[in-house]
Backbone as CSV, one residue per row, in Angstrom:
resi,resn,N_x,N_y,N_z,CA_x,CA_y,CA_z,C_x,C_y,C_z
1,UNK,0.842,-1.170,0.000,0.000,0.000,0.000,0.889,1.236,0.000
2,UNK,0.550,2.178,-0.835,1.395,3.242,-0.994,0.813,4.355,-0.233
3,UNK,1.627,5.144,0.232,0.628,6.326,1.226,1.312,7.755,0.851
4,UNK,0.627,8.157,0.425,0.475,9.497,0.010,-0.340,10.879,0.836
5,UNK,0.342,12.244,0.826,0.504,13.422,1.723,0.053,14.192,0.665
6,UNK,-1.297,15.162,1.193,-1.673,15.902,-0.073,-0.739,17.043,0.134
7,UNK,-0.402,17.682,-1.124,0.464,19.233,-1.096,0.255,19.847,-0.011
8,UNK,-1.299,20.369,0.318,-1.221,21.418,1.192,-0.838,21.076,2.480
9,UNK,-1.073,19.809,2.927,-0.513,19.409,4.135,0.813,19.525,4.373
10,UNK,1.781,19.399,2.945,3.243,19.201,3.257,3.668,20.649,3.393
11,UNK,2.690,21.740,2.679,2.987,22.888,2.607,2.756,23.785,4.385
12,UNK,1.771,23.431,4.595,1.391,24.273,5.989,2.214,23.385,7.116
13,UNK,2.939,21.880,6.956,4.159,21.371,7.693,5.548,22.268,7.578
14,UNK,5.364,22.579,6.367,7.214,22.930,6.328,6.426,24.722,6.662
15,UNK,5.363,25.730,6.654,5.265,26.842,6.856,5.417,26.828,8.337
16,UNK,5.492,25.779,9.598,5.370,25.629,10.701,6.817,25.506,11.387
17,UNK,8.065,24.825,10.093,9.358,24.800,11.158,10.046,26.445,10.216
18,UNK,11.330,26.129,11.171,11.789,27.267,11.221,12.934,27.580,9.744
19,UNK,12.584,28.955,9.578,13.684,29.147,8.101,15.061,29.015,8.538
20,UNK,15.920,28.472,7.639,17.212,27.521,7.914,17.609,29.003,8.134
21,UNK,17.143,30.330,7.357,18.410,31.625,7.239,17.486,32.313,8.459
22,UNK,16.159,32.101,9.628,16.115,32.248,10.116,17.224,32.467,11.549
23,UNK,17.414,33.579,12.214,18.677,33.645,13.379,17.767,34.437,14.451
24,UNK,18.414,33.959,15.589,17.361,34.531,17.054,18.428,36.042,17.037
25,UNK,17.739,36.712,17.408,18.433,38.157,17.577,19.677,38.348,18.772
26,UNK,20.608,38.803,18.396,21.484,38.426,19.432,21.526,39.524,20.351
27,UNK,22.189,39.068,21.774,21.599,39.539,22.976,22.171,40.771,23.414
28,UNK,21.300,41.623,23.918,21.963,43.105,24.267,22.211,43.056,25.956
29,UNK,23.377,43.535,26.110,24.206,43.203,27.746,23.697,44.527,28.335
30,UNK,22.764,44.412,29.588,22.558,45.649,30.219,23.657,46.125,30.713
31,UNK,23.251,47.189,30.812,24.578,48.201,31.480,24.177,48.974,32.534
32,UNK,25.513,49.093,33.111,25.664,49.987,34.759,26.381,51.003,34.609
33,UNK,26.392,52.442,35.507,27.523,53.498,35.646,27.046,54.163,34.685
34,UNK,27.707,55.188,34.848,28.523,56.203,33.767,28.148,57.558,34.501
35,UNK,28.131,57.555,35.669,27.979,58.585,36.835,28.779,58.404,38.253
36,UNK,30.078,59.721,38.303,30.593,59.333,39.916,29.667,59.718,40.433
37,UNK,28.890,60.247,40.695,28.037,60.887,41.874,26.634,60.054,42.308
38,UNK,25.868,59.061,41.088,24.964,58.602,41.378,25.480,56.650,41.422
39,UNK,24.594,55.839,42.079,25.101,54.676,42.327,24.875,53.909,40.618
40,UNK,25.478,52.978,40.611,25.480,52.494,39.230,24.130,51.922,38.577
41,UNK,23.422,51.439,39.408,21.832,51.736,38.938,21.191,52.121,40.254
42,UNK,20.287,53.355,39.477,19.990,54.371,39.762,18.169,54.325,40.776
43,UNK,17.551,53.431,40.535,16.245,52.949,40.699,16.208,51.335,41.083
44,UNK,15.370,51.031,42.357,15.273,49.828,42.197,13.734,49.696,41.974
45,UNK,13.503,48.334,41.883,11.325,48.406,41.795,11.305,46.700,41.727
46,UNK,9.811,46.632,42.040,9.311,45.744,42.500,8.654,44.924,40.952
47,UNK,8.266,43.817,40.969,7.394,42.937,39.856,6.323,43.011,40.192
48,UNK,5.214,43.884,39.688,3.610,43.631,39.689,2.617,43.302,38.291
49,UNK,1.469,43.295,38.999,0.557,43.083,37.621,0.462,42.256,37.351
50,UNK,1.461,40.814,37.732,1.179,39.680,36.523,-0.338,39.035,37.306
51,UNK,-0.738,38.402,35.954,-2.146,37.754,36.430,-1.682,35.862,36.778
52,UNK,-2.019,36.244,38.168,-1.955,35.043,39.068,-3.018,33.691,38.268
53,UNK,-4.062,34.144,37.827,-4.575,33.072,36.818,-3.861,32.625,35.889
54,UNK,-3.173,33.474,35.209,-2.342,33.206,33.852,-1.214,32.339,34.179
55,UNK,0.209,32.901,33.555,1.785,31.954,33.497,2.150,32.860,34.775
56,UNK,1.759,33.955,35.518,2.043,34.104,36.796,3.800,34.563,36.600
57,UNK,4.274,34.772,36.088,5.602,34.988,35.938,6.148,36.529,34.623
58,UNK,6.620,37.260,34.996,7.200,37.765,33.941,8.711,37.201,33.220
59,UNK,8.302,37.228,31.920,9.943,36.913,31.263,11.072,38.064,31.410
60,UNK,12.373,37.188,31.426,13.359,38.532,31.162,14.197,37.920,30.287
61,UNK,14.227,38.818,29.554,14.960,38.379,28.039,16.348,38.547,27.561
62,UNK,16.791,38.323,26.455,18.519,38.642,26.366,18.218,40.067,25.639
63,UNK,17.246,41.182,25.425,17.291,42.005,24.858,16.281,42.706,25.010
64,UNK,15.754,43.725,24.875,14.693,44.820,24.945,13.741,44.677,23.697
65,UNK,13.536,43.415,23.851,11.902,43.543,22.997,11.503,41.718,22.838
66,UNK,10.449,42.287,22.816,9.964,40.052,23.199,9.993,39.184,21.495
67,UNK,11.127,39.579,20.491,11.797,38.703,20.234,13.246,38.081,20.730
68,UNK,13.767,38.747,21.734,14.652,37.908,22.419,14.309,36.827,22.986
69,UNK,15.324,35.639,22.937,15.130,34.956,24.082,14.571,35.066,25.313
70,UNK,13.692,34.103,26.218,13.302,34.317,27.556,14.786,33.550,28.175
71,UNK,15.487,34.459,28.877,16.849,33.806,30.173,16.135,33.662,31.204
72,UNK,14.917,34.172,31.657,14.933,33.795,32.745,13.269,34.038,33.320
73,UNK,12.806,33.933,34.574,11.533,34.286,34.647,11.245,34.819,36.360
74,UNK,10.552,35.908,36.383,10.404,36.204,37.670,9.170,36.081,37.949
75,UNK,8.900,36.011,39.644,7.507,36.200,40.121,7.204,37.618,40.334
76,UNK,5.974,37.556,40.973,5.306,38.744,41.668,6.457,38.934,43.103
77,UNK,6.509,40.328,42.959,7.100,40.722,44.059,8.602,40.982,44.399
78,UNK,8.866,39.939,42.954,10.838,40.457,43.287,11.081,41.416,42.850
79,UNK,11.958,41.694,43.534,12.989,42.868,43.281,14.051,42.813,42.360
80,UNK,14.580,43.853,41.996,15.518,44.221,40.809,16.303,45.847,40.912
81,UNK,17.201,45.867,40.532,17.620,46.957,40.331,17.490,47.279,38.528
82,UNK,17.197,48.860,38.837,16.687,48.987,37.099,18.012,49.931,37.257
83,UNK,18.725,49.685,35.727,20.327,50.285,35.605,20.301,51.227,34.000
84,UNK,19.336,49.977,33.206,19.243,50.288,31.821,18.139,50.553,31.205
85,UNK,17.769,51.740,30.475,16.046,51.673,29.871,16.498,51.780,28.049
86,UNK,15.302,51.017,27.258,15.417,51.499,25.858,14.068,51.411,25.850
87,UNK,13.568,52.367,25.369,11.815,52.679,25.381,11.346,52.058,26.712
88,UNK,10.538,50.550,26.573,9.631,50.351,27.230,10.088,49.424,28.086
89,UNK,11.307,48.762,27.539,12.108,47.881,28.513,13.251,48.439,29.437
90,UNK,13.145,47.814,30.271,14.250,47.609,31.518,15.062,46.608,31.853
91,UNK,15.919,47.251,31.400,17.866,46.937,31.836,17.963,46.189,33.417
92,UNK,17.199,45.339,33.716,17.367,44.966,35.156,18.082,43.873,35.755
93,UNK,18.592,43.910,37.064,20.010,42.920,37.847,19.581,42.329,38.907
94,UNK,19.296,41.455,38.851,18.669,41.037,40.179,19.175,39.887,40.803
95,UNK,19.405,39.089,41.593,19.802,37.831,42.671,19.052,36.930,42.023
96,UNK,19.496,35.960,42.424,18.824,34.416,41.735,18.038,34.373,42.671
97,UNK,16.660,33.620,42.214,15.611,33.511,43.418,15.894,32.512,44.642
98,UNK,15.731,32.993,45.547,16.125,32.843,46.849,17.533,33.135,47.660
99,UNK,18.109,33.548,46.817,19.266,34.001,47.434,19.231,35.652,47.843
100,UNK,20.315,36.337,48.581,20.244,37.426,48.973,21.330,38.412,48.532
101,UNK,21.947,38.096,47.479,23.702,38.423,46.827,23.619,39.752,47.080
102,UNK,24.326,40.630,47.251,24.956,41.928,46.891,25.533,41.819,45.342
103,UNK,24.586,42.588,44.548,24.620,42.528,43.025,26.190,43.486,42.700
104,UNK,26.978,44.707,43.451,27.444,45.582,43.535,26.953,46.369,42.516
105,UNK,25.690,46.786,42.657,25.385,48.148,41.888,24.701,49.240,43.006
106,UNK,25.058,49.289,44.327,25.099,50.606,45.214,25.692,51.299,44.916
107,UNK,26.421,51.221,44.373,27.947,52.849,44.934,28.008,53.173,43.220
108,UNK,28.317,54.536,43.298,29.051,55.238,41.976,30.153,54.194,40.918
109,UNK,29.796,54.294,40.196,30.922,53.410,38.731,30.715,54.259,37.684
110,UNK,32.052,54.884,37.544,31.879,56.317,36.447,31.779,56.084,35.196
111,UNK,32.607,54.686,34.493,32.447,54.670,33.185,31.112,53.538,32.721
112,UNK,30.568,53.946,32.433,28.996,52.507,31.839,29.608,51.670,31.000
113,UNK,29.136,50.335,31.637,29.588,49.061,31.172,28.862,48.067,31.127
114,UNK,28.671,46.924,30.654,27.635,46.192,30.510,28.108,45.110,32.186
115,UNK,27.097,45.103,32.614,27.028,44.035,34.052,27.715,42.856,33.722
116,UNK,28.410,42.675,34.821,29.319,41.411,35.000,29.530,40.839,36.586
117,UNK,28.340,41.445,37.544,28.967,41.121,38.779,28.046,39.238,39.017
118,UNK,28.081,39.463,40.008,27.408,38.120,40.864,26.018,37.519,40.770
119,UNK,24.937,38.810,40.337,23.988,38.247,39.797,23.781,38.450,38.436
120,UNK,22.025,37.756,38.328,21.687,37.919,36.820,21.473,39.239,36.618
121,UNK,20.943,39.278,34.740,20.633,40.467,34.606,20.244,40.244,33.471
122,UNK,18.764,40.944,32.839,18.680,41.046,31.436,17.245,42.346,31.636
123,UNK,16.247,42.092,30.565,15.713,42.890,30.087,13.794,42.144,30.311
124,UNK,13.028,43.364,30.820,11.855,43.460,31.136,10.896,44.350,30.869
125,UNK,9.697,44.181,30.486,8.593,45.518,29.964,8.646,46.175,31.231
126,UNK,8.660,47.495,31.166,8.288,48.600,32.406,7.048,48.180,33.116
127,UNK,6.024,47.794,31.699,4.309,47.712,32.618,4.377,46.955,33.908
128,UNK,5.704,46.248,33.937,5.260,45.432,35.057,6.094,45.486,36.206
129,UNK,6.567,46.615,36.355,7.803,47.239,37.658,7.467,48.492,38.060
130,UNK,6.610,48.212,39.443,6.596,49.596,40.044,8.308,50.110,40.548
131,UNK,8.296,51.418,40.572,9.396,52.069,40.747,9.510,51.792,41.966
132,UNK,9.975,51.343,43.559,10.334,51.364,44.640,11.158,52.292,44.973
133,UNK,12.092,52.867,45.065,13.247,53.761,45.084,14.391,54.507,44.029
134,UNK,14.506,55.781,44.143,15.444,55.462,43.165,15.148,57.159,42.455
């Protein structure tokens, strides 16, 4: 018995994987400093808004806009230091969940550089970070 795939099926299969010259956008490194006088990020704030019915989590991405990668995912309520803005996203550094690290972004760092200390760090929509301090 011979088995046969009509066209359009093979067509709306291959419209479903990914184009070979397809590439994920590569990742933008938040940054800290470029002020002696103010601490290297400048604002910290809290995670709100997400809907506890829903995925309950916000993504944080390798870049400022939700075709980046998701690196990582937060709940309601953590904290972050915000260091970096491009429009609507935030440049944010925060501790791995459950830990308590000193990120070192308190104190003045005059020249801006992309983060490299002890915790994570990537990128988040504003809608969902009240400002806490800063």
């Amino acid at each position: 018995m011979k088995l046969t795939v009509p066209l359009l099926c093979v067509a709306t299969l291959l419209a479903w994987l990914p184009s070979p010259n397809a590439s994920a956008q590569s990742s933008v490194r938040v940054e800290i400093g470029g002020d002696a006088e103010f601490d290297a990020c400048r604002s910290f704030g809290r995670i709100v808004g997400l809907d506890p019915t829903g995925d309950n989590f916000l993504s944080v991405r390798d870049g400022p806009n939700s075709g980046h990668q998701e690196r990582d995912r937060l709940g309601a309520g953590a904290l972050v230091a915000i260091c970096d803005e491009r429009g609507p996203w935030l440049g944010v550094v925060y501790p791995a969940p459950g830990t308590q690290t000193d990120c070192g972004v308190s104190s003045p760092q005059t020249v801006r550089t992309p983060y490299r200390g002890p915790c994570r760090s990537g990128w988040v929509h504003g809608h969902f970070v009240d400002v806490i301090a800063g």
